[in-house]
C-alpha positions as CSV (number, residue, x, y, z in Angstrom):
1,X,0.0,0.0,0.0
2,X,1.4,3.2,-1.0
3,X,0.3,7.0,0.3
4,X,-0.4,9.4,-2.5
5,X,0.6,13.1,-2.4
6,X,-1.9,15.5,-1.4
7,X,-2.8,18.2,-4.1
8,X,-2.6,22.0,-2.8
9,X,-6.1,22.2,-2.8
10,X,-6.9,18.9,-0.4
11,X,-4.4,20.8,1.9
12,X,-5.6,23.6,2.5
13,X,-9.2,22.1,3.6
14,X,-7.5,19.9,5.6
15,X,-5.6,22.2,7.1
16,X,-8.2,25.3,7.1
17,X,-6.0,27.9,5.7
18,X,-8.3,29.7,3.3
19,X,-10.9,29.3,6.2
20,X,-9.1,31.1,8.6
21,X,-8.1,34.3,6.3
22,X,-11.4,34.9,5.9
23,X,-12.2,34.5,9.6
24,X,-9.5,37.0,10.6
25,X,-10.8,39.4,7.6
26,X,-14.3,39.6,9.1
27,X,-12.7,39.9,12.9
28,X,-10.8,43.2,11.2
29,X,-13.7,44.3,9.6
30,X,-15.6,44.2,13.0
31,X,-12.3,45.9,14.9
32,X,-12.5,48.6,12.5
33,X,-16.4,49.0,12.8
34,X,-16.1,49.5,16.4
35,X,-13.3,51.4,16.4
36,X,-14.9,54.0,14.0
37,X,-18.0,54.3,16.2
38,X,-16.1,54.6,19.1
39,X,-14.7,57.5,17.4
40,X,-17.3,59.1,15.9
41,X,-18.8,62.3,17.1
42,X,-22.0,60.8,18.3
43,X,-19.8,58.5,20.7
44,X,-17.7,61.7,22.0
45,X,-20.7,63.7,22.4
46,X,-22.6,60.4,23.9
47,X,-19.2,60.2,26.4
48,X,-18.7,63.6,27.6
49,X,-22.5,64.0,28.8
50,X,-23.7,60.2,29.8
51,X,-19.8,58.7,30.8
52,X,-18.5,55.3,28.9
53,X,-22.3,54.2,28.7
54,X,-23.0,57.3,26.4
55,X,-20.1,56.6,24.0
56,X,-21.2,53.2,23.5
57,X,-25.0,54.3,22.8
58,X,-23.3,57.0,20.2
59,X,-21.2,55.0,18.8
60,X,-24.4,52.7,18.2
61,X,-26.1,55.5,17.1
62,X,-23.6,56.5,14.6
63,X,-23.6,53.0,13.0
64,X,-27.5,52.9,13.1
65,X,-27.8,56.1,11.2
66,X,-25.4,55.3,8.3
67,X,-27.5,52.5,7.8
68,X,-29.8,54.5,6.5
C-alpha cells in the first residue's frame, strides 16, 4: 500500500487555511467597525454627557444612522 501526495487544494481544507483568512478578515472588519464608532462624534458627544455608557450608545447611534 502506497500513500499518495496530497494536491494544494486537499491541503488547505484539511488544514483550514483559506478558512481562517477569511475568519481574521471579518474579525478586522468588526475591529474597525467598532473602532470607527467609538470615534465618531456621536460617541464623543454620547461620552462627555452620559460617561463610557454614552459613547457606547453613540457609537451605536452612529452605525444605526449610516444605515440609513
Amino acid at each position: 500500500m502506497s500513500l499518495r501526495t496530497l494536491s494544494l487544494q486537499e491541503l488547505t481544507l484539511v488544514s483550514g487555511g483559506s478558512a481562517d483568512a477569511e475568519a481574521d478578515e471579518d474579525v478586522g472588519k468588526a475591529l474597525a467597525r467598532i473602532y470607527h464608532g467609538l470615534t465618531s462624534a456621536e460617541s464623543r458627544i454620547g461620552r462627555v454627557i452620559f460617561g463610557p455608557p454614552g459613547a457606547i450608545y453613540g457609537a451605536f447611534y452612529h452605525y444605526r444612522r449610516q444605515l440609513h
